[in-house]
MIDOSE-1310 file (N, C-alpha, C; in nm, 2 decimals, decimal comma, always signed):
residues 126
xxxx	-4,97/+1,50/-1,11/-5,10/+1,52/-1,17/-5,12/+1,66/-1,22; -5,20/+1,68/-1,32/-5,23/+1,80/-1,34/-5,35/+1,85/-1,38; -5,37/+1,97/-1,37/-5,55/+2,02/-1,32/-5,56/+2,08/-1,42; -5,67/+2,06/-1,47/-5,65/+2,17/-1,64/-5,81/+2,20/-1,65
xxxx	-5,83/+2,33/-1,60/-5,94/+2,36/-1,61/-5,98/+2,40/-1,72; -6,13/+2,38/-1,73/-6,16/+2,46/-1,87/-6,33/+2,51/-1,90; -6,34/+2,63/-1,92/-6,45/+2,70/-1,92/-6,58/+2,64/-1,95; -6,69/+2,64/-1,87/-6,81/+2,57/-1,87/-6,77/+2,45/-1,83
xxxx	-6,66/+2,43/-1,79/-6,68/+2,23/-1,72/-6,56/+2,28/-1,59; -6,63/+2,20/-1,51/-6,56/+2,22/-1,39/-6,37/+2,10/-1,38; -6,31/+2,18/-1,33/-6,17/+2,15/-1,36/-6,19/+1,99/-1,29; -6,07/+1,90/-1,42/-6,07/+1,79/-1,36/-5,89/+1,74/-1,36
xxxx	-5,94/+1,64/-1,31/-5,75/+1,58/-1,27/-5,72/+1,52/-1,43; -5,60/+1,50/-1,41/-5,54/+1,42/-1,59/-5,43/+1,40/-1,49; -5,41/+1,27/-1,48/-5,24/+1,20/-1,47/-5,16/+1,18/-1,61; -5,04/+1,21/-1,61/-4,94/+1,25/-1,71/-4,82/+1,22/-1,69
xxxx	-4,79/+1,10/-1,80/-4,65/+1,07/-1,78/-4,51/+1,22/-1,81; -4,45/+1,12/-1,80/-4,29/+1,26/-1,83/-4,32/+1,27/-1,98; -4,27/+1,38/-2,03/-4,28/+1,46/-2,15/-4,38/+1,53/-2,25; -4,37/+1,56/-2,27/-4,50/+1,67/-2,39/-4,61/+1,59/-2,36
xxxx	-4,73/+1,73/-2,39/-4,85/+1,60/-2,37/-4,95/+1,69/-2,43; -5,03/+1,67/-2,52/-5,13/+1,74/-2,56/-5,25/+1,74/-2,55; -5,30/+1,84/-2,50/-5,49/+1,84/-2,48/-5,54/+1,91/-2,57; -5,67/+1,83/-2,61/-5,73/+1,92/-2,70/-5,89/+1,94/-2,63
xxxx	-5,90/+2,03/-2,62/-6,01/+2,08/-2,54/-6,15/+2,17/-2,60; -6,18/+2,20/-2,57/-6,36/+2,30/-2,61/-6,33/+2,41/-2,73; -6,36/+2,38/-2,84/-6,34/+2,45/-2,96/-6,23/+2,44/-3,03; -6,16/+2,31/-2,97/-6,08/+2,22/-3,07/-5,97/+2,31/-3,04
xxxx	-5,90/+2,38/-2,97/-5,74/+2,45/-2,92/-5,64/+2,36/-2,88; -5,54/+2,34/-2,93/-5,42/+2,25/-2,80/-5,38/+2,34/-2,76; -5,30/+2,25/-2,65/-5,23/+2,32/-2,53/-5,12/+2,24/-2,55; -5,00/+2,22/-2,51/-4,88/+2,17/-2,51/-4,80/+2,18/-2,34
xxxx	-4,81/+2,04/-2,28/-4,72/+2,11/-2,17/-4,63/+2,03/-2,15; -4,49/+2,11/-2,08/-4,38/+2,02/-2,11/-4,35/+2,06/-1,93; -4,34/+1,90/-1,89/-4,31/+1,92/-1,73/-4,19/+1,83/-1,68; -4,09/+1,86/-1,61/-3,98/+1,75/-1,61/-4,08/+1,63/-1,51
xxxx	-4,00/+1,52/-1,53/-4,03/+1,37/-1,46/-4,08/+1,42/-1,29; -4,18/+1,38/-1,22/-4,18/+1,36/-1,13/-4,25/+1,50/-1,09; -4,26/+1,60/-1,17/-4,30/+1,77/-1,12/-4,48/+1,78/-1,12; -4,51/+1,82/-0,98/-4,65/+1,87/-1,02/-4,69/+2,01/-1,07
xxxx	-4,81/+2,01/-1,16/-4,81/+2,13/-1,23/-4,93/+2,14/-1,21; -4,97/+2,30/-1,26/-5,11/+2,29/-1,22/-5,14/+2,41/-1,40; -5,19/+2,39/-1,48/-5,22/+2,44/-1,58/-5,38/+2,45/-1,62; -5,39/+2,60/-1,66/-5,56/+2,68/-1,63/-5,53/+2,72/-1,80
xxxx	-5,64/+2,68/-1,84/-5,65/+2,73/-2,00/-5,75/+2,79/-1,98; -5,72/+2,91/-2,06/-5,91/+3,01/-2,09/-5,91/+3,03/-2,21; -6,04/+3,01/-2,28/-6,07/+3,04/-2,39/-6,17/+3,19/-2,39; -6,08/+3,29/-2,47/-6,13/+3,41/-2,47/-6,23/+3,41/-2,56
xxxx	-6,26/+3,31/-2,66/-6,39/+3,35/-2,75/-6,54/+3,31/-2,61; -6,50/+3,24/-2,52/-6,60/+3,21/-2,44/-6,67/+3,29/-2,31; -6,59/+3,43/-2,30/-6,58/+3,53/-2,21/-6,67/+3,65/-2,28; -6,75/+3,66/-2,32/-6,82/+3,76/-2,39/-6,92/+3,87/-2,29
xxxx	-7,00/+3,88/-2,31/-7,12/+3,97/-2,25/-7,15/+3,91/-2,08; -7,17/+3,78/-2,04/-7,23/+3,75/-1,96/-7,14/+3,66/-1,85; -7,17/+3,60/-1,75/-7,05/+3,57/-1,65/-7,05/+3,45/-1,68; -6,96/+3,41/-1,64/-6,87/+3,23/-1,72/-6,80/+3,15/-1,60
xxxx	-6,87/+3,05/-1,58/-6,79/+3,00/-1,51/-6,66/+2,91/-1,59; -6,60/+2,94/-1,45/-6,44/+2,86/-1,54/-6,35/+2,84/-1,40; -6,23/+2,82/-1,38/-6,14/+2,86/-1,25/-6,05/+2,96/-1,30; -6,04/+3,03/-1,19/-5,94/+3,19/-1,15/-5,80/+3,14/-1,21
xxxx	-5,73/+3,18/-1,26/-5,58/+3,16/-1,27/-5,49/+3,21/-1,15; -5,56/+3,28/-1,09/-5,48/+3,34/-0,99/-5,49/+3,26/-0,86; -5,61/+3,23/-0,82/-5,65/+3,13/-0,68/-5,70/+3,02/-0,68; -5,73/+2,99/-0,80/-5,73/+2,85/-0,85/-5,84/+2,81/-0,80
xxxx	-5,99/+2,90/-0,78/-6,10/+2,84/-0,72/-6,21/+2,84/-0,86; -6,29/+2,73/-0,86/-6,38/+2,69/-0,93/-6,48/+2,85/-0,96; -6,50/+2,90/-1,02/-6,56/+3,08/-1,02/-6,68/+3,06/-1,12; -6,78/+3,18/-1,07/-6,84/+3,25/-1,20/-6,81/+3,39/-1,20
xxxx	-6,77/+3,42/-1,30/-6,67/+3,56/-1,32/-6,74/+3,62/-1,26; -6,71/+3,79/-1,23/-6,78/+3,87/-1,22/-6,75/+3,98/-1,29; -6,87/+4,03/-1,38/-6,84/+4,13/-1,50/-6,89/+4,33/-1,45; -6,81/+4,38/-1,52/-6,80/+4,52/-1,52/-6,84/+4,57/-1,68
xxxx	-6,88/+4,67/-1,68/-6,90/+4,75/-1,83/-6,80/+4,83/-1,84; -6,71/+4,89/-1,93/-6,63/+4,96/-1,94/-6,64/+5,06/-2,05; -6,66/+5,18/-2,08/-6,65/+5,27/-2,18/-6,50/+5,20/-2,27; -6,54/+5,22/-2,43/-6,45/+5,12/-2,50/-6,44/+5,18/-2,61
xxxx	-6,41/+5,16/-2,77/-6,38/+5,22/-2,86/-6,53/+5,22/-2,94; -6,64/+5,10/-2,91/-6,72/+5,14/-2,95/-6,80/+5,25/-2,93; -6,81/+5,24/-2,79/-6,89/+5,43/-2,73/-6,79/+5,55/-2,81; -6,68/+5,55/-2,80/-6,62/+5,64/-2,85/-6,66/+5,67/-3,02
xxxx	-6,67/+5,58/-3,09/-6,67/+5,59/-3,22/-6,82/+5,64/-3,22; -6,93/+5,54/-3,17/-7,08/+5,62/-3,17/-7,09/+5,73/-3,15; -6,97/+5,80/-3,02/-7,03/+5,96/-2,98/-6,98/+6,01/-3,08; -6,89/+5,99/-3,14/-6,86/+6,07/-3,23/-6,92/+6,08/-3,37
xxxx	-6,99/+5,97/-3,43/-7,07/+5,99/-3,49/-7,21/+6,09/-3,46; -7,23/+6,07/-3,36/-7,35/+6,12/-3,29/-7,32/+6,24/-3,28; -7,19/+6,32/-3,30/-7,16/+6,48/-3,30/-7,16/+6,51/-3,44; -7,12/+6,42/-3,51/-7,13/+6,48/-3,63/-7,20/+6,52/-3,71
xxxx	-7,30/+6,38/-3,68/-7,44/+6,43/-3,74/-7,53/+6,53/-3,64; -7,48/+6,61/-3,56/-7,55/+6,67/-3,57/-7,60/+6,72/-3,42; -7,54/+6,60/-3,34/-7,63/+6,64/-3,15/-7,56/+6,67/-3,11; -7,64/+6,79/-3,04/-7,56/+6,86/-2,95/-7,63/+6,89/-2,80
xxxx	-7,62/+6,96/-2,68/-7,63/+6,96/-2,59/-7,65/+6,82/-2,53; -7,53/+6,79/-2,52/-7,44/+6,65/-2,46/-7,55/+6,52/-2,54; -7,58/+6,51/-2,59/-7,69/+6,40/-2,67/-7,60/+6,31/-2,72; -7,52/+6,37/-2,80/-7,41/+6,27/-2,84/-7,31/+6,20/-2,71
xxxx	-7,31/+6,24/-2,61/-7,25/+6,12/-2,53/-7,35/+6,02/-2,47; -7,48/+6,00/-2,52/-7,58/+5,94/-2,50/-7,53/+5,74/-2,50; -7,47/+5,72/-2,61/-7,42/+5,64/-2,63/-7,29/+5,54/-2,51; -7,25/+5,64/-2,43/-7,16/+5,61/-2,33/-7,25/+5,53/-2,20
xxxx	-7,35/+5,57/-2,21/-7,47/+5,52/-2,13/-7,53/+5,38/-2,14; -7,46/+5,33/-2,25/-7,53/+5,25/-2,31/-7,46/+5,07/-2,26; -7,51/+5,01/-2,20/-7,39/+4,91/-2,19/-7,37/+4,77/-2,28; -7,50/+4,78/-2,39/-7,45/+4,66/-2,48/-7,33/+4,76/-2,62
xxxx	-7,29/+4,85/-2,54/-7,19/+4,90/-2,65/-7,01/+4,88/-2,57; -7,08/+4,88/-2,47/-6,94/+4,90/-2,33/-6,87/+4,78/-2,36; -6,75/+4,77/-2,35/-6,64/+4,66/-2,32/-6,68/+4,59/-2,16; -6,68/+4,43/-2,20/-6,72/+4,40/-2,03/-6,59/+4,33/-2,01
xxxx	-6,54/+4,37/-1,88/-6,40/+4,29/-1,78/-6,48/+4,20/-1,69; -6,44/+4,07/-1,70/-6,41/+4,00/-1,61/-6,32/+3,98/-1,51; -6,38/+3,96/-1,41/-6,27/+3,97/-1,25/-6,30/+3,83/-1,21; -6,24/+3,77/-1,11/-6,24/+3,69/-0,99/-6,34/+3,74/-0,92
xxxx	-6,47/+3,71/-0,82/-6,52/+3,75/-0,73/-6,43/+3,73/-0,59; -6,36/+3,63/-0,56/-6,27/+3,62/-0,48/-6,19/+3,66/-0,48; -6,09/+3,67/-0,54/-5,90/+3,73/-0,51/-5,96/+3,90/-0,61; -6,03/+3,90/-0,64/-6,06/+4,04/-0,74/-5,95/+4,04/-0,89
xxxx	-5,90/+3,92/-0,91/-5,78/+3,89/-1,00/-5,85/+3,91/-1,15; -5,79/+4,00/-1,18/-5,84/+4,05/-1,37/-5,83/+3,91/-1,44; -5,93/+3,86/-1,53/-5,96/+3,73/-1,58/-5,95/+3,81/-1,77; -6,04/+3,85/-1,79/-6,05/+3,84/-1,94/-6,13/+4,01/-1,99
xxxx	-6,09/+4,09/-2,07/-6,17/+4,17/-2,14/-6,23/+4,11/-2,25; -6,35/+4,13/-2,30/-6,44/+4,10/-2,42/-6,42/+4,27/-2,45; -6,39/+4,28/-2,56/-6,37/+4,42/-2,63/-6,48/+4,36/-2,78; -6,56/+4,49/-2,77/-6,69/+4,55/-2,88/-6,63/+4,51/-3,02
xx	-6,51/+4,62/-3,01/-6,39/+4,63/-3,13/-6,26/+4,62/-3,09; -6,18/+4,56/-3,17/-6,04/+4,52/-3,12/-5,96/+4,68/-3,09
């Protein structure tokens, strides 16, 4: 059998004969998995367009427990780019790192609340 979790719906079973087998899943992506006769597998898809700003439930790839992420802010290229605009034009006595402060500008990481296992960055700007 194989468990093929997938973000916003809680993981379910799929029995699968021997050879290639394709899912097509939440925002239309395949997956392709190739398992010899008789092997159990266990295959976790994440869709990174679905990991953005706020916590997501999905399953951990690492512990394989049913999760809602847990998210962090991270200083990113967009704070960087703001403060530096923000020196150019003109602020000074630290004003321009004002921006760093800011967390709808921050890069957010998702983690595992459980195993603490890194899940997904959502990055501002690539």
């Amino acid at each position: 059998p194989f468990n093929l979790g997938l973000v916003q719906q809680p993981p379910r079973q799929i029995s699968m004969g021997p050879g290639p087998s394709h899912f097509v899943h939440m925002g239309g992506h395949t997956a392709t998995v190739l398992a010899p006769p008789g092997a159990a597998t266990t295959v976790t898809v994440l869709q990174g367009e679905m990991f953005q700003t706020s916590p997501v439930q999905t399953v951990c790839p690492h512990c394989q427990q049913a999760i809602v992420t847990r998210i962090s802010h991270d200083v990113g290229l967009m704070n960087t780019l703001f403060c530096l605009f923000c020196f150019f034009v003109g602020c000074d006595l630290g004003c321009c790192l004002i921006p760093c402060l800011i967390d709808d500008l921050k890069d957010v990481t998702h983690t595992c609340p459980y195993c603490k296992g890194y899940i997904y960055t959502y990055k501002r700007i690539c």
